[in-house]
mmCIF file of the C-alpha atoms, coordinates in Angstrom:
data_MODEL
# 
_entry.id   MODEL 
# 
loop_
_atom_site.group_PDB 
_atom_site.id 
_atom_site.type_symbol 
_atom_site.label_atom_id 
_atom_site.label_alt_id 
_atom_site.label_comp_id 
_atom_site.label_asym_id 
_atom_site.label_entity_id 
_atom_site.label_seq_id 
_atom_site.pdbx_PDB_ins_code 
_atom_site.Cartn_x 
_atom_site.Cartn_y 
_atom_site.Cartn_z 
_atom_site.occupancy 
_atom_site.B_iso_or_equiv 
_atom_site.pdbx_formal_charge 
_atom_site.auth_seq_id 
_atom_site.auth_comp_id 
_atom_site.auth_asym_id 
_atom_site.auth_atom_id 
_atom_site.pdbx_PDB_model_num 
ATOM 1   C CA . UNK A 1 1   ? 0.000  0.000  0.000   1.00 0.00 ? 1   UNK A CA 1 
ATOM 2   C CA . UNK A 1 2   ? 1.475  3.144  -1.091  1.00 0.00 ? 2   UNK A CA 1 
ATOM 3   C CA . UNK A 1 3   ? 0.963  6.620  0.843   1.00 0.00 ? 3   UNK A CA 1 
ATOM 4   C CA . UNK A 1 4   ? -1.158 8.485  -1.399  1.00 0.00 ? 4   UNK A CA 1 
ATOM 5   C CA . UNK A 1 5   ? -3.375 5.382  -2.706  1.00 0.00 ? 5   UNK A CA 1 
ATOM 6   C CA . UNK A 1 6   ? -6.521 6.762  -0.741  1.00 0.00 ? 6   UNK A CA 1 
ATOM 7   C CA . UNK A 1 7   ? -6.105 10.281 -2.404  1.00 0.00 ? 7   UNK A CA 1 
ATOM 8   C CA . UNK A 1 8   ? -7.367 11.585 -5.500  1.00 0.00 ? 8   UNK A CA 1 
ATOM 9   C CA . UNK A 1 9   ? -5.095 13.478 -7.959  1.00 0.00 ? 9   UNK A CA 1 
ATOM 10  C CA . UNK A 1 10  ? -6.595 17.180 -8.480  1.00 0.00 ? 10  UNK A CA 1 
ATOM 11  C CA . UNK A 1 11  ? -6.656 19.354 -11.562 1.00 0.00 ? 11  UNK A CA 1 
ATOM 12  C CA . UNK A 1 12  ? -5.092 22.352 -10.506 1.00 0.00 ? 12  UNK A CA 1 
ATOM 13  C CA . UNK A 1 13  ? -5.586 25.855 -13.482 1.00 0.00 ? 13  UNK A CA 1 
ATOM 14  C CA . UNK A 1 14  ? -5.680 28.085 -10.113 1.00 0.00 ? 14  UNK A CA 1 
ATOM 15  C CA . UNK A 1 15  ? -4.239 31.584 -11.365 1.00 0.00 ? 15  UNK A CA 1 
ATOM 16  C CA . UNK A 1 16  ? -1.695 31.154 -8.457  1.00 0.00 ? 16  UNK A CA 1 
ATOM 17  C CA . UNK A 1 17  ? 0.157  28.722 -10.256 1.00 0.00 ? 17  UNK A CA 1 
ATOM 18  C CA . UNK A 1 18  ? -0.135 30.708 -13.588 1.00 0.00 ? 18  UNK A CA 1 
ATOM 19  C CA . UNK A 1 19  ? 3.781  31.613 -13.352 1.00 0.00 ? 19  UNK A CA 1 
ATOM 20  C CA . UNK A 1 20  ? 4.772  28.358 -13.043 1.00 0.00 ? 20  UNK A CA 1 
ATOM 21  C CA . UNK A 1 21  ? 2.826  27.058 -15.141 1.00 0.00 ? 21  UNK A CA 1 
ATOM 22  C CA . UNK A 1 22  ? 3.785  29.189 -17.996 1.00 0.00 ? 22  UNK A CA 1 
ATOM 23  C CA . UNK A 1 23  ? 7.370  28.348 -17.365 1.00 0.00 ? 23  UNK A CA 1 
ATOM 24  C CA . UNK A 1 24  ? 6.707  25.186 -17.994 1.00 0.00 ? 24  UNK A CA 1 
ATOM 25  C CA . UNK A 1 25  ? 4.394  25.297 -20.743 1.00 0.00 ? 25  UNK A CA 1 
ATOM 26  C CA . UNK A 1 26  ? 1.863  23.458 -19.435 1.00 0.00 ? 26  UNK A CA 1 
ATOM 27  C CA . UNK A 1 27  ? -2.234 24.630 -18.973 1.00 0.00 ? 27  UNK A CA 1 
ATOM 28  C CA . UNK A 1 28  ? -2.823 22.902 -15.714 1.00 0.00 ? 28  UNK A CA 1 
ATOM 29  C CA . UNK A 1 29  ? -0.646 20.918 -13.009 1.00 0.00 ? 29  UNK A CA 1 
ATOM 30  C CA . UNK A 1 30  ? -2.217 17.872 -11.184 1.00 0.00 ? 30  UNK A CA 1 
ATOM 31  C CA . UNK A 1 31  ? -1.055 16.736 -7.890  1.00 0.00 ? 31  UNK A CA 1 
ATOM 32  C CA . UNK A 1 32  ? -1.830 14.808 -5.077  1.00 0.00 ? 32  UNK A CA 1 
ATOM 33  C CA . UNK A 1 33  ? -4.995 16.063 -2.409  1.00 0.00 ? 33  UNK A CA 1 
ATOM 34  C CA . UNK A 1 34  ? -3.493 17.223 0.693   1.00 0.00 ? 34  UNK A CA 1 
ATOM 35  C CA . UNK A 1 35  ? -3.688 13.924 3.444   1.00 0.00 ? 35  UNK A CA 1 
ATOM 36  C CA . UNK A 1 36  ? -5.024 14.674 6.772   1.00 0.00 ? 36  UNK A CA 1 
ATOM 37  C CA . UNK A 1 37  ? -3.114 12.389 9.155   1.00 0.00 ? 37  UNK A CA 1 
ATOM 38  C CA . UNK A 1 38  ? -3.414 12.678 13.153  1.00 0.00 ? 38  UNK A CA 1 
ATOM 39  C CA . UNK A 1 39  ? -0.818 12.298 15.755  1.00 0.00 ? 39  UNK A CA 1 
ATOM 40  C CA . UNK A 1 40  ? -0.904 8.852  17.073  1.00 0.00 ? 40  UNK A CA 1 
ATOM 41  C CA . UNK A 1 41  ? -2.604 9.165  21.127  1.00 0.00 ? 41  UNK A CA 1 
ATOM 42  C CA . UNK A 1 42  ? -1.362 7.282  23.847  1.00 0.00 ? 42  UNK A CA 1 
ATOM 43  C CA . UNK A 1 43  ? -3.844 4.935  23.354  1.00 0.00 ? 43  UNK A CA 1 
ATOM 44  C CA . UNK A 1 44  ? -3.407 4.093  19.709  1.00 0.00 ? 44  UNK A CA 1 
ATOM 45  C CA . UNK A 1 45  ? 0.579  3.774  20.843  1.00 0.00 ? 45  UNK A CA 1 
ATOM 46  C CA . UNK A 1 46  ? -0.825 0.950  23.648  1.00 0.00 ? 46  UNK A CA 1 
ATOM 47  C CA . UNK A 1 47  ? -3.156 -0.918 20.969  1.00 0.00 ? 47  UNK A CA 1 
ATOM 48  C CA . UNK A 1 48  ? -0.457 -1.602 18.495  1.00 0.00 ? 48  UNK A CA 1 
ATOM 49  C CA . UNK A 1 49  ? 2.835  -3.260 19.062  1.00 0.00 ? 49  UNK A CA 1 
ATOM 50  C CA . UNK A 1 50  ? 5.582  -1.729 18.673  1.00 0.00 ? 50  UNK A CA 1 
ATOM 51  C CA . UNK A 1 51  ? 9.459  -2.784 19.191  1.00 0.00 ? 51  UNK A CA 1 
ATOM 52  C CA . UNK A 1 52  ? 12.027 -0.311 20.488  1.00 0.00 ? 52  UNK A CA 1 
ATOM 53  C CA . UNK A 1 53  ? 15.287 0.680  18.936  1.00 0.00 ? 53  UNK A CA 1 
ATOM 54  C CA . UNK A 1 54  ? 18.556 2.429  19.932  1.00 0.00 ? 54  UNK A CA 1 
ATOM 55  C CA . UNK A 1 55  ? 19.087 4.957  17.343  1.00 0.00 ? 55  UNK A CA 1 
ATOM 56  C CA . UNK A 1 56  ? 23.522 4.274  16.452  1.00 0.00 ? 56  UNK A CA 1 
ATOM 57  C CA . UNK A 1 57  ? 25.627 5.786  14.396  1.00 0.00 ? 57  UNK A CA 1 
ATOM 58  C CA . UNK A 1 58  ? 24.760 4.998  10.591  1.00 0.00 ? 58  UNK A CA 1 
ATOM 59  C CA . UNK A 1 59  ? 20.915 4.323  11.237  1.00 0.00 ? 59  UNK A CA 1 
ATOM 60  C CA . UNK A 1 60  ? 18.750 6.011  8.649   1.00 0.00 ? 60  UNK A CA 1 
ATOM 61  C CA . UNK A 1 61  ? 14.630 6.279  8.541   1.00 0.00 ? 61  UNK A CA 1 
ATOM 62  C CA . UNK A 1 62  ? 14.381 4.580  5.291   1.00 0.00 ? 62  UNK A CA 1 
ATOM 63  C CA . UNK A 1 63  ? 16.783 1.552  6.457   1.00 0.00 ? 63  UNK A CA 1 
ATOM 64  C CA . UNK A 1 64  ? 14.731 1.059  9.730   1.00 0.00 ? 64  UNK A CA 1 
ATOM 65  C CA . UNK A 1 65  ? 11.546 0.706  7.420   1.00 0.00 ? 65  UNK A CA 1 
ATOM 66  C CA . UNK A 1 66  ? 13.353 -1.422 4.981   1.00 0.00 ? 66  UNK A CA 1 
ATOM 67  C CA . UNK A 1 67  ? 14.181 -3.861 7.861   1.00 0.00 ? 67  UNK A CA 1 
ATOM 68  C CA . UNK A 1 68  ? 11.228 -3.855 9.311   1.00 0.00 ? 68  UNK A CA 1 
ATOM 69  C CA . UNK A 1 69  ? 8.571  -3.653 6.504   1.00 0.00 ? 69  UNK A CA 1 
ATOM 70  C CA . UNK A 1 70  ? 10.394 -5.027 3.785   1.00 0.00 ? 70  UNK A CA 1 
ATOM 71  C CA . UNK A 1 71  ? 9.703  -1.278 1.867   1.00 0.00 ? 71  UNK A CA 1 
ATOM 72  C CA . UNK A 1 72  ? 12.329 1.640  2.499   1.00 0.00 ? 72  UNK A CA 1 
ATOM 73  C CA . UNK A 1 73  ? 9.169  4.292  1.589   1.00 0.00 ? 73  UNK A CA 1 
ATOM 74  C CA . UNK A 1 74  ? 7.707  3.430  4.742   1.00 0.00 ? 74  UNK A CA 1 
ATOM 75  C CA . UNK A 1 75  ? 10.511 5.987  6.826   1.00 0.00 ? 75  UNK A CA 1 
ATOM 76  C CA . UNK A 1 76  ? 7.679  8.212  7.225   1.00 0.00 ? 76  UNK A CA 1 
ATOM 77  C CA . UNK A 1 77  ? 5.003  6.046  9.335   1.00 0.00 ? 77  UNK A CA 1 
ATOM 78  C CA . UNK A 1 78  ? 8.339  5.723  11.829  1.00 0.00 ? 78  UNK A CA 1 
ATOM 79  C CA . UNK A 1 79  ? 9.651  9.286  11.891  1.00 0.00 ? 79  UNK A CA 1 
ATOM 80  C CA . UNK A 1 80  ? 5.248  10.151 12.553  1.00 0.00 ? 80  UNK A CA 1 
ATOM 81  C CA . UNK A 1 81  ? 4.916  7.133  14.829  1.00 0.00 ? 81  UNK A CA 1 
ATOM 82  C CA . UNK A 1 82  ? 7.966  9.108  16.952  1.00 0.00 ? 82  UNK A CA 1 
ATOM 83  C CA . UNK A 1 83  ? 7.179  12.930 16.397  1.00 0.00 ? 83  UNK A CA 1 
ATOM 84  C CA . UNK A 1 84  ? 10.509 13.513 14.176  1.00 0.00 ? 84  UNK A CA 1 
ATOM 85  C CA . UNK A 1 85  ? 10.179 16.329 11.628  1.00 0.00 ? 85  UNK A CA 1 
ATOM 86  C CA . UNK A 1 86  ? 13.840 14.753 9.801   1.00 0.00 ? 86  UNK A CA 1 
ATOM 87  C CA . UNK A 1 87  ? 16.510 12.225 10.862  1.00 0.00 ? 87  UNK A CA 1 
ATOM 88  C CA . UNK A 1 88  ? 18.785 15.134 12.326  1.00 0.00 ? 88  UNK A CA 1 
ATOM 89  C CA . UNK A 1 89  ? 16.555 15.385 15.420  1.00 0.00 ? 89  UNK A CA 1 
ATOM 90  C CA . UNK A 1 90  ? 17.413 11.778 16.528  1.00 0.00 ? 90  UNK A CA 1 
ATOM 91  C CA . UNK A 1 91  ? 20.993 11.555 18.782  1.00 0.00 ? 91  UNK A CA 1 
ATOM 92  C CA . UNK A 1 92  ? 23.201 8.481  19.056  1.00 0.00 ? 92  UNK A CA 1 
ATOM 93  C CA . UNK A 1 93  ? 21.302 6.910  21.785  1.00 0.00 ? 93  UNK A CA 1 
ATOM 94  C CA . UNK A 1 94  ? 17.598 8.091  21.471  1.00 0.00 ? 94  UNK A CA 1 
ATOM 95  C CA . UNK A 1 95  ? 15.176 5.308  21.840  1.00 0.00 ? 95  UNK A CA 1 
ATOM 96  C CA . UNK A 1 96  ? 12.438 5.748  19.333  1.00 0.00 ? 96  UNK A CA 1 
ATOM 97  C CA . UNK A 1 97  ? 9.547  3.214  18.574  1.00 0.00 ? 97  UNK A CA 1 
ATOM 98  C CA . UNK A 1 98  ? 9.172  0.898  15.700  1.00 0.00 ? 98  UNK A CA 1 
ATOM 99  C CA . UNK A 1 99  ? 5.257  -0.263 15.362  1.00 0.00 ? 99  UNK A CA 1 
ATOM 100 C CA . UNK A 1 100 ? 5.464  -3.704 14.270  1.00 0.00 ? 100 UNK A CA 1 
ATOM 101 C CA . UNK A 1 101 ? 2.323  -4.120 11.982  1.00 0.00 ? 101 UNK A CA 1 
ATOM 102 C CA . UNK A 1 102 ? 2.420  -1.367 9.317   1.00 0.00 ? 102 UNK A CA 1 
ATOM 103 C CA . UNK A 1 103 ? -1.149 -2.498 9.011   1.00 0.00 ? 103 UNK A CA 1 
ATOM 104 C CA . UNK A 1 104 ? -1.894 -1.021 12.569  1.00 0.00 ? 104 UNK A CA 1 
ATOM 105 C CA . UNK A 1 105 ? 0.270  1.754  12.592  1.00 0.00 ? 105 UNK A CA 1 
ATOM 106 C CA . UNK A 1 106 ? -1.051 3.022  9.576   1.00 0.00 ? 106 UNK A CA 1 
ATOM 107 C CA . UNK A 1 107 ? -4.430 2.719  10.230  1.00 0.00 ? 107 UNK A CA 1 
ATOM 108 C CA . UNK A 1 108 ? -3.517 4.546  13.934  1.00 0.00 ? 108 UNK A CA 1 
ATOM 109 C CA . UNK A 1 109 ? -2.141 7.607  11.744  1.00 0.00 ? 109 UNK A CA 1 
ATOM 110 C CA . UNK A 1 110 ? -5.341 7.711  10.287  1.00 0.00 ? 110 UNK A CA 1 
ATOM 111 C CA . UNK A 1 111 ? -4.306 7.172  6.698   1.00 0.00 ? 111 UNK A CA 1 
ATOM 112 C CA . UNK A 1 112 ? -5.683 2.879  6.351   1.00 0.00 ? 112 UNK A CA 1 
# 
């Protein structure tokens, strides 16, 4: 399941994007609807299972997910699961939380 499956693609000839669109040569731009996700509450975190890991040296978003979910374009359910805008707010050491179905976690977030 990707992460825009569940959103339609727009047709956007709003005379905001005139500029760019005449740099471009094109008459309208489509592009994704805007998702609406929520912030996982405590007791979505307690319903789904979730395995801790000690962020190291080396550890990326996208490797986590890869190891985890068998898909490195699932970084983004852990960095939301955790509250991290990027990787460069997560020290050596930092515990963060790893849901274990991406099933659950996804439909916690709102976006299943």
């Amino acid at each position: 399941m990707a992460r825009y499956d569940r959103y339609r693609i727009l047709t956007n000839s709003s005379e905001y994007y005139k500029p760019l669109r005449d740099t471009r040569g094109l008459t309208y731009i489509r592009h994704y609807e805007t998702p609406v996700m929520k912030n996982p509450s405590l007791a979505d975190r307690v319903a789904v299972t979730s395995n801790s890991h000690i962020w190291k040296y080396g550890d990326r978003l996208y490797k986590l997910a890869y190891q985890y979910y068998g898909d490195a374009r699932f970084w983004w359910v852990i960095a939301w699961w955790n509250g991290l805008p990027a990787e460069s707010e997560i020290s050596n050491g930092f515990i963060i939380a790893i849901p274990v179905n991406i099933e659950d976690a996804l439909k916690a977030l709102g976006v299943a």
